[in-house]
ZADREN-700452 format. One record per residue (C-alpha): residue number from 1; residue in one letter; z, x, y. Coordinates in pm, 1 decimal. Layout:
<sites>
SITE resi resn        z        x        y
SITE  NUM    A        Z        X        Y
...
</sites>
This chain:
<sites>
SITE resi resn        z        x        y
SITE    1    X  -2137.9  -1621.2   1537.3
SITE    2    X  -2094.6  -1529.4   1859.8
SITE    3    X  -2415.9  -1347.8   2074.6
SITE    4    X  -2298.7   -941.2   2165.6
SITE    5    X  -2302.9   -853.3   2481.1
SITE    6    X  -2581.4   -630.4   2601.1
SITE    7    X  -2365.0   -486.5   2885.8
SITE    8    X  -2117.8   -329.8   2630.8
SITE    9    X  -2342.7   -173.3   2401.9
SITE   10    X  -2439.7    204.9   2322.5
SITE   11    X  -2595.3    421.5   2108.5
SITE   12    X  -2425.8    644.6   1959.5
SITE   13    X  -2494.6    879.5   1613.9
SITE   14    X  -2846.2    726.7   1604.0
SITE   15    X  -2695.3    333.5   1593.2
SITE   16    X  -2700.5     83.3   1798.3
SITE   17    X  -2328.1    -64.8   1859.9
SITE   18    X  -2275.9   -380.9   2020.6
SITE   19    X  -1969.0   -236.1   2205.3
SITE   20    X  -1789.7     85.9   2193.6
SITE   21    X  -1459.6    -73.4   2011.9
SITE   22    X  -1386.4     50.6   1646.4
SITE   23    X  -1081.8     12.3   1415.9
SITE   24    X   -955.5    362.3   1345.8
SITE   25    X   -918.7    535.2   1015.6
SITE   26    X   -628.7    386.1    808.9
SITE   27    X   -533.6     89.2    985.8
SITE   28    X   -851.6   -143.6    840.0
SITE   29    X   -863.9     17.2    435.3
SITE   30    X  -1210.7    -85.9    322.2
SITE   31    X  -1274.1   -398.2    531.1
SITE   32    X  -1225.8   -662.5    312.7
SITE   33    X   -872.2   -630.9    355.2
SITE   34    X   -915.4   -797.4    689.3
SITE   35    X  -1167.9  -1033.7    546.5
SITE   36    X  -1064.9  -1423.8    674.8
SITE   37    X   -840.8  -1302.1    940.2
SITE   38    X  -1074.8  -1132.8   1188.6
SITE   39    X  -1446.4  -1091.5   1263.8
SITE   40    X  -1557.5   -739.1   1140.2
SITE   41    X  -1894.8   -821.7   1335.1
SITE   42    X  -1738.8   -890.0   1638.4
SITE   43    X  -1655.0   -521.5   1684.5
SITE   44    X  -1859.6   -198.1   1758.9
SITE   45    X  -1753.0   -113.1   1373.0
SITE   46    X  -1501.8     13.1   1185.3
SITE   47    X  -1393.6    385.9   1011.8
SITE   48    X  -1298.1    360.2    657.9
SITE   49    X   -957.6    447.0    491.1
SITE   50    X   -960.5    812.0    398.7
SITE   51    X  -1181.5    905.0     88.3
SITE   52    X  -1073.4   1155.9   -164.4
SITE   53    X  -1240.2   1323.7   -449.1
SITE   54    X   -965.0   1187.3   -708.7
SITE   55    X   -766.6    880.8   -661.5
SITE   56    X   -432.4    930.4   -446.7
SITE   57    X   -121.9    694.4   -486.8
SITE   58    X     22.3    854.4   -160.6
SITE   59    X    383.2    916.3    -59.1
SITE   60    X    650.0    781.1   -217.9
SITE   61    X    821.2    494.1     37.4
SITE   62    X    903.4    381.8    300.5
SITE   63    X    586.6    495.1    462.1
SITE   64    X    628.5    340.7    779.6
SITE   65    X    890.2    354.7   1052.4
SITE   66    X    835.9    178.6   1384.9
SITE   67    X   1033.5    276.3   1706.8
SITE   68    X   1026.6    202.2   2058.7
SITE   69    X    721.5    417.7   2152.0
SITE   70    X    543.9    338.2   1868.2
SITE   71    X    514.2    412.5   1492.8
SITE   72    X    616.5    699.4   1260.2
SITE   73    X    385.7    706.5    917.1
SITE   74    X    324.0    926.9    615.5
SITE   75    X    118.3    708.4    364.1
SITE   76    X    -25.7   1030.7    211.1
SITE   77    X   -379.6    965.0    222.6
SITE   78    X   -329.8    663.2    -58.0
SITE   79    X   -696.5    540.5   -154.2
SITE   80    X   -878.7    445.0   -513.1
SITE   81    X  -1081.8    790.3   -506.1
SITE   82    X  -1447.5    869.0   -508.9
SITE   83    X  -1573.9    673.0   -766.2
SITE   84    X  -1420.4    352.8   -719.6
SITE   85    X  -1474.2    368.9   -372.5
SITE   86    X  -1878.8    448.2   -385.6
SITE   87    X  -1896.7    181.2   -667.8
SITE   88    X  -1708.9   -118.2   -526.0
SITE   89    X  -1525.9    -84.7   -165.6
SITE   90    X  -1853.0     71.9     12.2
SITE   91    X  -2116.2   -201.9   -142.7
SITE   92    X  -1864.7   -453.0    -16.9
SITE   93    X  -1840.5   -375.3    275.7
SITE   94    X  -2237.3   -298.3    362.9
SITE   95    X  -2310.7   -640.4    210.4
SITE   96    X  -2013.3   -833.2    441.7
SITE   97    X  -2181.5   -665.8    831.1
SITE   98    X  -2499.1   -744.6    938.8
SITE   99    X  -2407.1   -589.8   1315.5
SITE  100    X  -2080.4   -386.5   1297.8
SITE  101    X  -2099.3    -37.9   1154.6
SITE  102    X  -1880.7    149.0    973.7
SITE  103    X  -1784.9    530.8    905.6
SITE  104    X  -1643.5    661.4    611.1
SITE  105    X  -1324.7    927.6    653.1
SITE  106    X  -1356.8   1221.8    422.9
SITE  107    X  -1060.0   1408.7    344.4
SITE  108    X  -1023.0   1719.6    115.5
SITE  109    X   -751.7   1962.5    -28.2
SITE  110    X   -993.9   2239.3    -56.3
SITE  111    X  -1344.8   2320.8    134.5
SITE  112    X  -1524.1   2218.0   -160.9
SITE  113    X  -1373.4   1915.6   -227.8
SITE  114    X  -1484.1   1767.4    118.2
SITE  115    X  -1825.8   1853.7     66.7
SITE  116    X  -1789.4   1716.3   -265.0
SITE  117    X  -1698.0   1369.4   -129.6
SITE  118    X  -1964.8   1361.4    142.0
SITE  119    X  -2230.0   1466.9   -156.3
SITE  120    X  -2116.5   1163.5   -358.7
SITE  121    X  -2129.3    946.4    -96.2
SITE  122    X  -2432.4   1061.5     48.5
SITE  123    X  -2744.0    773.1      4.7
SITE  124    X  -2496.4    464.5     -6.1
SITE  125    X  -2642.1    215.5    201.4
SITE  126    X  -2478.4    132.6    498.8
SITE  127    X  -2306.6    418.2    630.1
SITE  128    X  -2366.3    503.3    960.3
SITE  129    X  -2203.8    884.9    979.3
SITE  130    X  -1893.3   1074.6    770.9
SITE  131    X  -1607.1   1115.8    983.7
SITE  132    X  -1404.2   1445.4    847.4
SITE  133    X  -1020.6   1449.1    859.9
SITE  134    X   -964.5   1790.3    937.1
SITE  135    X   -577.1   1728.9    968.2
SITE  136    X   -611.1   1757.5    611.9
SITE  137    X   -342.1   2088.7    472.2
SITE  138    X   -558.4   2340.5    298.0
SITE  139    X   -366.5   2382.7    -39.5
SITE  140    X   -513.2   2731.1   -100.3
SITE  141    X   -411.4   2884.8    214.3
SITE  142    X     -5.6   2741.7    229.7
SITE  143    X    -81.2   2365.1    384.1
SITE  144    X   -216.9   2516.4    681.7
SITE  145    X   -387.9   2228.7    828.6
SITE  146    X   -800.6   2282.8    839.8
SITE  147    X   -846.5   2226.4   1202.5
SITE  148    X   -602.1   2521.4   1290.7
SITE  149    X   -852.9   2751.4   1103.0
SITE  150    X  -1202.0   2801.7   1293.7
SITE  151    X  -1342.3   2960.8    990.7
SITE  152    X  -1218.2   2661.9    804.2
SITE  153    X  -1380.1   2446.8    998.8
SITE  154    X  -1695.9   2565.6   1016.6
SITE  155    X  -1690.7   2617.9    629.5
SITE  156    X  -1640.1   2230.2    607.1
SITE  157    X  -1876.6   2124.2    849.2
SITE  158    X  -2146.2   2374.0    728.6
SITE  159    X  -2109.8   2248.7    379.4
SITE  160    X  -2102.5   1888.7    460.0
SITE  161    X  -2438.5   1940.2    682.1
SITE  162    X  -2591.7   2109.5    347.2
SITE  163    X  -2467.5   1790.4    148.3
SITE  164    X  -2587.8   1526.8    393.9
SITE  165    X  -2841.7   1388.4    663.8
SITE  166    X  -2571.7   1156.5    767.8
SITE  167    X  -2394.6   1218.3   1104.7
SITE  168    X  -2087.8   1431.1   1115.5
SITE  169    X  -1805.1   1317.1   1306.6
SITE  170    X  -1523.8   1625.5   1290.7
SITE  171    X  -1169.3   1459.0   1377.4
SITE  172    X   -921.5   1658.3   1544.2
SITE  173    X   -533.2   1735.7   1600.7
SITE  174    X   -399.5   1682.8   1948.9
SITE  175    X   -165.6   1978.2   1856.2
SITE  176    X   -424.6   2242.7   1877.3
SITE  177    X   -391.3   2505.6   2109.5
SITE  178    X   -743.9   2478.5   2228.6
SITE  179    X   -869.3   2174.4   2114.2
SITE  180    X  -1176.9   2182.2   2298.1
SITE  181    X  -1270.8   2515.4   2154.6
SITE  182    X  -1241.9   2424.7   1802.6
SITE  183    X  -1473.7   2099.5   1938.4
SITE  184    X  -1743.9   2377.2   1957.5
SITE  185    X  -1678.9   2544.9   1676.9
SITE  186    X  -1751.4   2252.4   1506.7
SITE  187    X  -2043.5   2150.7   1691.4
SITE  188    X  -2200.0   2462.6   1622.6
SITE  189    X  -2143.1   2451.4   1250.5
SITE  190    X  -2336.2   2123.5   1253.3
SITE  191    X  -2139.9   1825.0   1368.5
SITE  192    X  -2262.8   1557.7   1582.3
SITE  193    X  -1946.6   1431.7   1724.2
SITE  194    X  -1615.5   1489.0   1793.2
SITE  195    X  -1338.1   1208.7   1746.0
SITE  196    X   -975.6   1251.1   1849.0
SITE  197    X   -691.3   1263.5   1858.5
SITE  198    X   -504.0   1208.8   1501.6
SITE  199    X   -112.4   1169.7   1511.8
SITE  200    X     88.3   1361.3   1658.0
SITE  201    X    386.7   1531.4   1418.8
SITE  202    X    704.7   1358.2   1395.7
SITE  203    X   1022.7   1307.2   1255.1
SITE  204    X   1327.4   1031.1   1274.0
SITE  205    X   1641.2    960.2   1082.2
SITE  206    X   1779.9    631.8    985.0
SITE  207    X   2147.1    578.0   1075.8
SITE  208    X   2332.7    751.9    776.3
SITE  209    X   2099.2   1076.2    840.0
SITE  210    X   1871.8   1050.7    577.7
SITE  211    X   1516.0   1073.9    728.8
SITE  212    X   1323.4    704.8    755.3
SITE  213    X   1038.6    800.5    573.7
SITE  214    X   1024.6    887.9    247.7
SITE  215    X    851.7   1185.5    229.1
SITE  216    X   1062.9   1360.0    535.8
SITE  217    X    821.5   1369.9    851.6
SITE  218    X    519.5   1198.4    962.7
SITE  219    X    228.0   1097.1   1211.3
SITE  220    X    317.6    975.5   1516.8
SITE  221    X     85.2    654.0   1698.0
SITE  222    X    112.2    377.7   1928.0
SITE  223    X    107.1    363.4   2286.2
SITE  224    X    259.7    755.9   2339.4
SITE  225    X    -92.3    888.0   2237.5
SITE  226    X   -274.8    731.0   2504.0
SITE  227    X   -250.5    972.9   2783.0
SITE  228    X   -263.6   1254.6   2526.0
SITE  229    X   -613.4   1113.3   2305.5
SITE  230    X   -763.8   1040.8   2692.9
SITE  231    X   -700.5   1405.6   2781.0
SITE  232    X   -859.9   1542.5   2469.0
SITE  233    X  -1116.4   1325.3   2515.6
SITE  234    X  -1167.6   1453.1   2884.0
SITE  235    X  -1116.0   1826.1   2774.5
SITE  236    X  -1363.0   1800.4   2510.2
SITE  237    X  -1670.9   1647.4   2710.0
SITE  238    X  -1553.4   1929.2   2967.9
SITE  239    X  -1608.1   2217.9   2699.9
SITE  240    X  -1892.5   2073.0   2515.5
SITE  241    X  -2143.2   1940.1   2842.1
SITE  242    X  -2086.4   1561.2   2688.4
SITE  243    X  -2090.2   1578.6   2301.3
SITE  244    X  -2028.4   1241.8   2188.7
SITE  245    X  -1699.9   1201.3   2148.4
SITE  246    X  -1490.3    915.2   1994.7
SITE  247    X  -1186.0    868.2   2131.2
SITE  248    X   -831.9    764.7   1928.8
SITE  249    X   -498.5    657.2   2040.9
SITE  250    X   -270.7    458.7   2199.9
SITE  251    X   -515.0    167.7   2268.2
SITE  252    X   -351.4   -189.1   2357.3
SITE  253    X   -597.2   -374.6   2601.5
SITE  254    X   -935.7   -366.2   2696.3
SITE  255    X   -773.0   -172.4   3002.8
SITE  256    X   -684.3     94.0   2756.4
SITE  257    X  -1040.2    108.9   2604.4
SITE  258    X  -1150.1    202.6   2976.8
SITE  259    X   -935.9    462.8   3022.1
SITE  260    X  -1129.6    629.7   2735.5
SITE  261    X  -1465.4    502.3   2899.5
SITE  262    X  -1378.4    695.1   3191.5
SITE  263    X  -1285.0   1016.8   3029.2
SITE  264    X  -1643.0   1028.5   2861.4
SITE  265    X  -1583.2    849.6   2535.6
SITE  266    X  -1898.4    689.9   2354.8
SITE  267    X  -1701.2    479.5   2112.4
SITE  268    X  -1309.4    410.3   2128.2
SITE  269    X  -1108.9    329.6   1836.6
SITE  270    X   -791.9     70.9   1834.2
SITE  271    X   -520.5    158.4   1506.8
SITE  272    X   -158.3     77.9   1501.8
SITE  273    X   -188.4   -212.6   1787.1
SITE  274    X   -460.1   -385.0   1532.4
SITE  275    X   -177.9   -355.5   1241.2
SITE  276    X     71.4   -485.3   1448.9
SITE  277    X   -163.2   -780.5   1546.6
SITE  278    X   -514.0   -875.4   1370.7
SITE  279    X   -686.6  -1001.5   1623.4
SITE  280    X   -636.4   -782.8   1880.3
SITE  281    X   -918.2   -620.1   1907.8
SITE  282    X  -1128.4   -914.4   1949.1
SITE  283    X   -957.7  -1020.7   2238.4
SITE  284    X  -1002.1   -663.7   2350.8
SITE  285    X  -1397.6   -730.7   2322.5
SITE  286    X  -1370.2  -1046.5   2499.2
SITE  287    X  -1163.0   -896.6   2745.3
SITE  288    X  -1375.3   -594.6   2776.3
SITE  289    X  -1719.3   -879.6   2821.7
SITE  290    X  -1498.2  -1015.4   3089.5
SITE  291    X  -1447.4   -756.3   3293.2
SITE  292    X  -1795.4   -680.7   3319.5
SITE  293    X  -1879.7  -1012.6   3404.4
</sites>
């Protein structure tokens, strides 16, 4: 195994990474997904596929749609719920890193059902903070998404700080009209970080006119949210006097990863390029030792 490089590293939600790269929410499941075809311990960490209370089998296909800027998905939050996950995919995955991290991504359908999550999670070994996908739609209010919803959000986060010691990571829409505002909302309801940006909305049609995704729209990612996660990220150490913020989007080379740097960013994760190719991201971290060489 290779020796990290003490240039690179940080600490960030009381842990010590060995470089600020992470694979983002939804692009690495559980871990051992990637198992044999690249070196989880190589990286800063990882953030887990989203965890709900119940299982989800997501949207109905296709799921996926790539196009020349990038990628159009709507997987619908697919995971093995709660109690499979706490039991077998979390155990796993502590027992497989002895220097990476990883971060589990909590989403809900009501308030209660993210606190719910975080309470059943809460004393698994291994976890290093609860990231909270407030993209989520509230099904009690009309799919408005959480994040829109300051009261919302601090509902969440204040029930989530009841249900944990854990770091809370809130993760937000670039759509937002102030983005950096609802950053310290939810630092003041208790959250210890900030990560964006999630996808952007989208929606394309395949040649006939049907749409290309099964269930209508979807997120947008790839290389069009770079200069848009780098701005949040900016806009959000502005507002908050230099909350830790992890920054999401776009990300393609260890050139990338510094644009983030530069904006403030504490850790950076790397999502659709890592689908597209495996073992990106640890030529990103050799890259990234290279360059400050």
């Amino acid at each position: 195994m290779r020796a990290a490089d003490p240039r690179l590293s940080r600490t960030v939600l009381g842990r010590h990474f060995q470089n600020p790269l992470l694979l983002a929410a939804g692009t690495a499941g559980f871990g051992r997904e990637l198992d044999g075809v690249m070196d989880l311990d190589r990286l800063g960490g990882l953030v887990t596929k989203a965890v709900s209370r119940e299982p989800r089998e997501g949207n109905r296909p296709p799921r996926v749609a790539e196009f020349c800027g990038g990628m159009l998905n709507s997987v619908g939050l697919a995971n093995p719920g709660l109690d499979r996950v706490r039991a077998e995919c979390l155990p796993w995955l502590a027992a497989r890193l002895s220097r990476a991290h990883f971060l589990v991504n909590v989403v809900g359908f009501t308030v209660e059902e993210y606190g719910d999550v975080v309470s059943g999670l809460d004393g698994v070994s291994g976890i290093a903070a609860f990231e909270l996908n407030l993209s989520c739609p509230n099904t009690s209010a009309g799919g408005i998404e959480f994040g829109a919803d300051a009261a919302c959000v601090q509902r969440i986060i204040s029930l989530c700080r009841a249900r944990t010691r854990l770091p809370l990571v809130a993760k937000l829409s670039p759509v937002l009209p102030d983005l950096a505002g609802m950053a310290l909302v939810a630092r003041e309801a208790g959250a210890d970080a900030i990560a964006v940006v999630n996808t952007l909305p989208g929606l394309l049609f395949a040649g006939e006119g049907a749409a290309r995704l099964g269930n209508g729209s979807g997120g947008v990612s790839g290389p069009v949210l770079l200069p848009v996660g780098v701005l949040a990220v900016a806009r959000v150490m502005e507002r908050t006097g230099g909350m830790p913020v992890i920054g999401v989007g776009g990300v393609r080379s260890a050139a990338d990863v510094r644009q983030y740097l530069r904006a403030g960013a504490a850790l950076v994760g790397i999502g659709t390029a890592a689908l597209a190719d495996p073992l990106l991201p640890e030529r990103i971290v050799a890259e990234l030792e290279r360059m400050d060489g």
